[in-house]
Z-matrix of the N, CA and C atoms (Angstrom, degrees):
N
C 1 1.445
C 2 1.532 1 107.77
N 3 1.389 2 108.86 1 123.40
C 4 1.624 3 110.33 2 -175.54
C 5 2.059 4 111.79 3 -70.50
N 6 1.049 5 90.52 4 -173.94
C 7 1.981 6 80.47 5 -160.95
C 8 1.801 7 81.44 6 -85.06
N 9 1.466 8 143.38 7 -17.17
C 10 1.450 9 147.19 8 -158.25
C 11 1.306 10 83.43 9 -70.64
N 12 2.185 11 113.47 10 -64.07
C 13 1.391 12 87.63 11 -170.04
C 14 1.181 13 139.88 12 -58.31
N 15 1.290 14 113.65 13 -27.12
C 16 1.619 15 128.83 14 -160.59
C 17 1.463 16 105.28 15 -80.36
N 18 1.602 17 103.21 16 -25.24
C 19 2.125 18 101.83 17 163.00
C 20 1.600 19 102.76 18 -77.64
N 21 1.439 20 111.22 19 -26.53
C 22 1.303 21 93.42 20 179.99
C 23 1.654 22 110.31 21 -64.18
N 24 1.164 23 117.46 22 -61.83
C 25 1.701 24 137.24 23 178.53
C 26 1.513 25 103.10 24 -20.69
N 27 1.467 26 116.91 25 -62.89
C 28 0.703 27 146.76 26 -164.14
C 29 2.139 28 102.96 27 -53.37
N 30 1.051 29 98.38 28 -66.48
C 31 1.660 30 126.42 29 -169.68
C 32 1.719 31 75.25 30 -67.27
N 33 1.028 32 151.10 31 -76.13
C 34 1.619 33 137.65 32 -156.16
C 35 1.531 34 113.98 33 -60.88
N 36 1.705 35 118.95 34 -30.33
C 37 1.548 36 130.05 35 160.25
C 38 1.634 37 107.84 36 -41.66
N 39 1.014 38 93.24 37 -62.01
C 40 1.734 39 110.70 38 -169.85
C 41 1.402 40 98.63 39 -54.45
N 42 1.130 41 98.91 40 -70.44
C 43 2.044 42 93.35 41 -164.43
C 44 1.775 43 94.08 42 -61.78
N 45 1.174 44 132.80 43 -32.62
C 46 1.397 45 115.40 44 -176.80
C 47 1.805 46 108.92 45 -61.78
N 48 1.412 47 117.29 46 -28.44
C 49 0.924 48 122.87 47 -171.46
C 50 1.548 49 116.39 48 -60.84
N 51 1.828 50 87.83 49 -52.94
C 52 1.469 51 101.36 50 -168.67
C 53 1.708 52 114.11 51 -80.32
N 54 1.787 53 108.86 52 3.45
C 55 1.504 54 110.40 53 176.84
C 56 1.825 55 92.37 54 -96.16
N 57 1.429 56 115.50 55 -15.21
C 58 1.877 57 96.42 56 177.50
C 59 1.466 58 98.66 57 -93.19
N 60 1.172 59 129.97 58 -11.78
C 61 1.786 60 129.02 59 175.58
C 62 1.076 61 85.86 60 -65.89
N 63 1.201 62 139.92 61 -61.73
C 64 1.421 63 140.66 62 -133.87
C 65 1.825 64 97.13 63 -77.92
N 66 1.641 65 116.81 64 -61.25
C 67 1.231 66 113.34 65 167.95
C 68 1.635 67 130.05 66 -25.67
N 69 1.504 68 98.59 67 -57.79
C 70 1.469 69 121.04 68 -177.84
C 71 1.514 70 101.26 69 -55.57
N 72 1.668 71 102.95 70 -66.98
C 73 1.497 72 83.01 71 -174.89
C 74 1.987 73 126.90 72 -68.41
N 75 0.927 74 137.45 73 -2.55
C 76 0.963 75 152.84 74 107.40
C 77 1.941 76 136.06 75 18.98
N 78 1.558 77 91.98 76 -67.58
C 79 1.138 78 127.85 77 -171.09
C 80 1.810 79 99.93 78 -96.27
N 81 1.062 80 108.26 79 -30.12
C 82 1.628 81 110.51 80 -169.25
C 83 1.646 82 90.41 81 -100.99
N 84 1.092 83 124.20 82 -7.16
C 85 1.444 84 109.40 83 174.36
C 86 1.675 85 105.01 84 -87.73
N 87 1.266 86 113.97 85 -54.24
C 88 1.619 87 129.48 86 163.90
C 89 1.299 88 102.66 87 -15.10
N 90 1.665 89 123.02 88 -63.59
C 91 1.597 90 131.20 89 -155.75
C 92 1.343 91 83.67 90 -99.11
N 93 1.400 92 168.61 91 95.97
C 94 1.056 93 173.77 92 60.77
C 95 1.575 94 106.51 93 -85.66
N 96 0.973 95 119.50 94 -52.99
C 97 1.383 96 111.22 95 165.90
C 98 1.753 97 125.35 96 -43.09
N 99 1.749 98 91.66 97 -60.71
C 100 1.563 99 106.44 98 173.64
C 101 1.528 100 115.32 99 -44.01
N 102 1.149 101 105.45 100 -59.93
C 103 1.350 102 120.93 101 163.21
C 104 1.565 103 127.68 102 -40.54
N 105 0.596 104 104.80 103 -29.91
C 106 2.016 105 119.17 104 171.35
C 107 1.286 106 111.61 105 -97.58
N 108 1.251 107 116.70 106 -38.40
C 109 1.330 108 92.15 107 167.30
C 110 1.745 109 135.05 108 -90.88
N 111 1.770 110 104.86 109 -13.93
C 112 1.301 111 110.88 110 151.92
C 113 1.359 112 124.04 111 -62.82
N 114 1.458 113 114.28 112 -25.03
C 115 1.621 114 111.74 113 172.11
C 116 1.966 115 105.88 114 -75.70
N 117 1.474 116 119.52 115 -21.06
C 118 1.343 117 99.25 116 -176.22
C 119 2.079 118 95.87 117 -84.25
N 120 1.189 119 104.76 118 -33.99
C 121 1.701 120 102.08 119 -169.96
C 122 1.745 121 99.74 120 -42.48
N 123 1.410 122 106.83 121 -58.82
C 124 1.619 123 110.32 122 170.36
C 125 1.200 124 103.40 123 -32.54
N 126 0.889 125 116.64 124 -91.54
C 127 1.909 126 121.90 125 -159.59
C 128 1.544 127 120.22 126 -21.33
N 129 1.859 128 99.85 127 -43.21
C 130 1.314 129 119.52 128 -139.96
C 131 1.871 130 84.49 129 -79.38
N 132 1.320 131 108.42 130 -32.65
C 133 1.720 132 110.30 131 -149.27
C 134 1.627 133 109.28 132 -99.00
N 135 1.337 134 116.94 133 99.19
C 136 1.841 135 97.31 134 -174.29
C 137 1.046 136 117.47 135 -61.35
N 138 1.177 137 120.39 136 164.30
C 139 1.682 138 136.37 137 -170.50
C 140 1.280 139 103.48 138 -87.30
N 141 1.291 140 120.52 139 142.14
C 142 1.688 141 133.65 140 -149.21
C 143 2.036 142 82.12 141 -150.71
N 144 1.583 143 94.13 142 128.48
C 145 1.526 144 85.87 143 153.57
C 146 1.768 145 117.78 144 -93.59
N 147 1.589 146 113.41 145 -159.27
C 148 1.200 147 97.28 146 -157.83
C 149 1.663 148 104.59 147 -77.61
N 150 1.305 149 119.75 148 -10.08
C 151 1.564 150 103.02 149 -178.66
C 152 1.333 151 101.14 150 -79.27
N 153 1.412 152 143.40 151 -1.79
C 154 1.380 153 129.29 152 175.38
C 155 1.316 154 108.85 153 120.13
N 156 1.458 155 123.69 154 -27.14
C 157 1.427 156 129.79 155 -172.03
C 158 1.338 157 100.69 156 -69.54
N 159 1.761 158 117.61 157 153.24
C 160 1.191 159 138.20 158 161.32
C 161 1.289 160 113.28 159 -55.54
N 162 1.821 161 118.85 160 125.53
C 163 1.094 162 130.87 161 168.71
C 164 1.782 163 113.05 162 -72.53
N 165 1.282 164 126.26 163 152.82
C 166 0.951 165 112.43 164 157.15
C 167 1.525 166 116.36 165 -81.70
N 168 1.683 167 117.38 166 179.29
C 169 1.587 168 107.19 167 -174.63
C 170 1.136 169 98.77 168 -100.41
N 171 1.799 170 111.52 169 -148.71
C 172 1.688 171 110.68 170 -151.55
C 173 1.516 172 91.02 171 -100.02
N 174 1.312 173 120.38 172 147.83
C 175 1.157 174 131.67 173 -178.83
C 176 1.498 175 119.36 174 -65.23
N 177 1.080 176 127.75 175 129.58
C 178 1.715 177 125.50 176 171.30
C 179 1.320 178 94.40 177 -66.85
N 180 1.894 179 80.78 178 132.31
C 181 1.541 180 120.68 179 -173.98
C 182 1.371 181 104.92 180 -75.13
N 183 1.682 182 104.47 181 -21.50
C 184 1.538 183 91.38 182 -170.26
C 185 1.648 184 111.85 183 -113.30
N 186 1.512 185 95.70 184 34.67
C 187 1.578 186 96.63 185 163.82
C 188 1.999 187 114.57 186 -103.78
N 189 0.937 188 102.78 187 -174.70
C 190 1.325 189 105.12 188 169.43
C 191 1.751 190 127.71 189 -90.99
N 192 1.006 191 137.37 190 134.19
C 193 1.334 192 120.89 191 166.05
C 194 1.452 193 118.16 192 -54.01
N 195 0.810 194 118.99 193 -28.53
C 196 2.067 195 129.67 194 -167.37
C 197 1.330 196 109.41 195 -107.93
């Protein structure tokens, strides 16, 4: 194999590489998105136990129990 092919070989690795980087990053933007916007749906909806009534929220950490 002459050293042309093996830059060639070489140069087709790379761009294959940089077309599955490209996927990945891609794909990790998708689930960051998803992800942000399931974290705003949370926010938006108060917590109800199961008879329907309003939950209260999470208690400040920086109070005391007593």
């Amino acid at each position: 194999m002459s050293l042309s092919d093996r830059l060639r070989r070489i140069e087709l690795q790379q761009e294959e590489q940089r077309q599955a980087t490209a996927r990945l990053e891609g794909k990790v933007d998708a689930l960051l998105a998803a992800l942000a916007a399931e974290g705003e749906e949370e926010q938006e909806e108060a917590a109800r136990s199961l008879d329907g009534e309003l939950v209260p929220g999470e208690r400040d950490q920086s109070q005391s129990l007593g």
